[in-house]
C-alpha positions in Angstrom: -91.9 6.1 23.1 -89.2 5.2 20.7 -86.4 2.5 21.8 -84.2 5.8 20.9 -85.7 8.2 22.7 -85.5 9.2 25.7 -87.9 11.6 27.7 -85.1 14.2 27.6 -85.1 14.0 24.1 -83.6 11.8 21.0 -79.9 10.0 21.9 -78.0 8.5 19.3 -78.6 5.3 17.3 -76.0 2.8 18.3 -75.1 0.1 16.0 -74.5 -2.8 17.9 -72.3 -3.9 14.5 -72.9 -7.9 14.9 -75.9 -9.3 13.2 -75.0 -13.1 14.5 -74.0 -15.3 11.6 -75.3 -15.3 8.5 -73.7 -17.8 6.5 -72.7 -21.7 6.8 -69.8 -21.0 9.1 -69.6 -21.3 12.8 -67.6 -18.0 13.9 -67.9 -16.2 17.1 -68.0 -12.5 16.9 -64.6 -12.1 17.8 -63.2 -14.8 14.9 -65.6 -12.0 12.5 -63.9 -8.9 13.8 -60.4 -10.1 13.7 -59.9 -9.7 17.7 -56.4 -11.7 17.2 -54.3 -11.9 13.9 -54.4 -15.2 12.3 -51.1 -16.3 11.3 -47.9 -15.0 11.4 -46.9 -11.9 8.5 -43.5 -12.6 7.3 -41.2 -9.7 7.1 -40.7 -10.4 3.3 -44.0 -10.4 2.4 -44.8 -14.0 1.2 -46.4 -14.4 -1.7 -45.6 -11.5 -4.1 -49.2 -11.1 -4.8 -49.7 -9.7 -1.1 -46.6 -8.2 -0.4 -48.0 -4.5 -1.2 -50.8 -4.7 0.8 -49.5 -5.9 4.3 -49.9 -3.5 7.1 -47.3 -1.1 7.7 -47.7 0.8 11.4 -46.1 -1.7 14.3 -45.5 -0.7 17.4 -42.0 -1.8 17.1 -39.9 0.8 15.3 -36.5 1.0 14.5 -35.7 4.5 12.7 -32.1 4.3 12.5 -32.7 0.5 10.7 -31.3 0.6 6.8 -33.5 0.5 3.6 -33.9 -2.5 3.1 -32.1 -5.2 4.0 -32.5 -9.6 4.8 -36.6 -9.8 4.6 -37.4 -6.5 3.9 -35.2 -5.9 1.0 -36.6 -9.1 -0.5 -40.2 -7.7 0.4 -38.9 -5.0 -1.3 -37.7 -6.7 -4.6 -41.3 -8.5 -4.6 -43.1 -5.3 -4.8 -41.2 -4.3 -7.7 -42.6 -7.0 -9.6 -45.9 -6.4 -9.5 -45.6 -3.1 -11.3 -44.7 -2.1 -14.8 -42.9 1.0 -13.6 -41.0 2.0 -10.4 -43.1 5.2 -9.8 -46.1 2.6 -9.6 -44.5 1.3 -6.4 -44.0 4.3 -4.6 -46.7 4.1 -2.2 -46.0 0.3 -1.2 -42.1 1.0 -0.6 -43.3 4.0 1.3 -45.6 1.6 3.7 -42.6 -0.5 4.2 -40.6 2.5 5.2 -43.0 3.3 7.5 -43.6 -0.4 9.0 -39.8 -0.7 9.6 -38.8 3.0 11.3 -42.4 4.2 11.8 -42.3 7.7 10.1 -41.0 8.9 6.7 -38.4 12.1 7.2 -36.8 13.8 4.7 -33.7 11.2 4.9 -36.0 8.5 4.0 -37.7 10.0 1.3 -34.5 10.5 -0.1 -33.5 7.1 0.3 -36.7 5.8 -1.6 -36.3 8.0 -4.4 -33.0 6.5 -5.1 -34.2 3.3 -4.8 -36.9 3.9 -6.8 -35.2 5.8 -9.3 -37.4 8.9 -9.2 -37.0 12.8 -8.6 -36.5 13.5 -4.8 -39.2 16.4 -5.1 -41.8 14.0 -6.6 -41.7 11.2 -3.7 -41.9 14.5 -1.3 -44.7 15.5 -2.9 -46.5 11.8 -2.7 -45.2 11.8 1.0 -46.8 15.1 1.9 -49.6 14.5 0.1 -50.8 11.3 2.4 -52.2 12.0 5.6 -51.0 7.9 6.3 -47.7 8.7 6.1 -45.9 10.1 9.6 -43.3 13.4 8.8 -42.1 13.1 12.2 -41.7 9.9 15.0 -44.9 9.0 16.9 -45.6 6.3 19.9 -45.4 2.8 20.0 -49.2 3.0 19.6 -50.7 5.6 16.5 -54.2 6.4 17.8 -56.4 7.7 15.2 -60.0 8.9 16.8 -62.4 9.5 13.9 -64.6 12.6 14.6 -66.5 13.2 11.1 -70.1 12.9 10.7 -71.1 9.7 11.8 -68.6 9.4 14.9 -69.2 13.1 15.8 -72.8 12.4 16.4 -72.0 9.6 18.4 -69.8 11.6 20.8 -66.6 11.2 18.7 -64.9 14.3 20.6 -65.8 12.9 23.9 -63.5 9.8 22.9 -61.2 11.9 21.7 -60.8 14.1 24.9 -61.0 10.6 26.8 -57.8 9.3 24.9 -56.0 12.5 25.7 -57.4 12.5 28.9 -55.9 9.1 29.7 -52.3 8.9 27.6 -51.5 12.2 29.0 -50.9 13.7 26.3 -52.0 16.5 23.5 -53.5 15.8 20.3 -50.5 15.3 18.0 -48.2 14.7 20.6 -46.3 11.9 22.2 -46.7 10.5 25.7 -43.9 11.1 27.9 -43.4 7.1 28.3 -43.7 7.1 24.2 -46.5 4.6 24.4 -49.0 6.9 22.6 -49.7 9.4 20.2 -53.2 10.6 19.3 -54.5 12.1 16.7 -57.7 13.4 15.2 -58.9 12.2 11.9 -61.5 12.4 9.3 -63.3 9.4 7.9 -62.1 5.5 8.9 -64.4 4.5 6.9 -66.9 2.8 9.7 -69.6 4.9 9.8 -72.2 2.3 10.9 -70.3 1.6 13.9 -69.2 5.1 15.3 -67.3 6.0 17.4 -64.6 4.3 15.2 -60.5 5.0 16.2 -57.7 3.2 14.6 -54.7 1.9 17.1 -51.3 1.4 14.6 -53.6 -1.4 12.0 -56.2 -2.4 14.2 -59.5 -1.0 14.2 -62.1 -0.6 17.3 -65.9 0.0 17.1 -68.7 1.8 19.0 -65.7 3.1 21.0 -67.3 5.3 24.1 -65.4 7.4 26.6 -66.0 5.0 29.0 -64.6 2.8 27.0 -61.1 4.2 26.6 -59.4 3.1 30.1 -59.9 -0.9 28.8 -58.2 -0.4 25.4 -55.2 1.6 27.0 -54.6 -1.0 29.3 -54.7 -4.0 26.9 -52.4 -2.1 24.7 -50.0 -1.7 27.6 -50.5 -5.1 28.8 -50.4 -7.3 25.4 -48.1 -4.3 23.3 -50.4 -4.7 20.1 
């Protein structure tokens, strides 16, 4: 009989996702995976190079917080230079929006396009267009349950029922502490390691139902 089946018939293949080391340096799995962030990330981006591509979705938000001032606005100026044209750094200042208040509305777009110099309409369209970008306020924690191909084999709606199960709450919708808000969406790009769900920037492997009690409470417990 086959390590994968079963005599009730075939159950999923589960990819452990950690092969041991395979290079000169000592690293645990966790020190791999990224458990903890390294470092600190500087609200004004530190080097220019890597200002664009920080992170944007905290679980600190402040929506009422002005575009962009101290750090941020020189974050902001940093990621102008790294593009011939402002329309180029649309999708960057829109991260940054979205790190600082935690959703893009119709006020901010409109704020951005005069920053930017650009046609109102055309960063609406960008904004609409991205699935990444939040038209409406969402929890301190974004929870993003992947249930295509790969993670719906591997019981991707059961985790996603388990995270509504335990926040309370309905897909799309808020928890009534404002701690969560989970949603269901396609490919996170980990399909050798299903089920795969993405918490604000963080991502989380072989996630099972079972497993979705643990997470919830380190998220309350360490608010990251």
């Amino acid at each position: 009989m086959s390590d994968h089946t079963k005599a009730s018939g075939p159950i999923p293949f589960r990819n452990p996702g950690w092969a041991g080391n395979t290079g000169s340096f000592d690293l645990t799995e966790a020190q791999v995976r990224g458990d903890d962030f390294v470092g600190v990330r500087p609200p004004d981006g530190g080097h220019p190079s890597g200002a664009p591509s920080y992170p944007y979705m905290k679980a600190d938000k402040a929506p009422d917080a002005p575009l962009f001032e101290g750090p941020y606005r020189e974050r902001f100026e940093k990621i102008l230079t790294r593009y011939p044209e402002t329309r180029a750094a649309l999708l960057p200042t829109l991260n940054l929006a979205q790190e600082l208040r935690g959703h893009i509305s119709p006020d901010t777009m409109r704020e951005v396009a005069v920053l930017l110099d650009l046609p109102e309409a055309y960063v609406r369209g960008v904004t609409s267009f991205y699935t990444m970008y939040n038209k409406k306020p969402v929890g301190r924690f974004l929870i993003q349950v992947c249930t295509n191909i790969s993670c719906n084999l591997c019981g991707g709606d059961e985790v996603l029922a388990a995270f509504l199960k335990h926040t309370g709450t309905e897909l799309g919708a808020t928890s009534s502490d404002g701690d969560f808000t989970v949603m269901e969406v396609e490919c996170l790009a980990a399909c050798g390691t299903p089920t795969a769900v993405q918490i604000n920037s963080r991502y989380y492997e072989n996630v099972t139902p079972d497993g979705v009690p643990a997470i919830l409470e380190r998220l309350r417990a360490r608010g990251e």
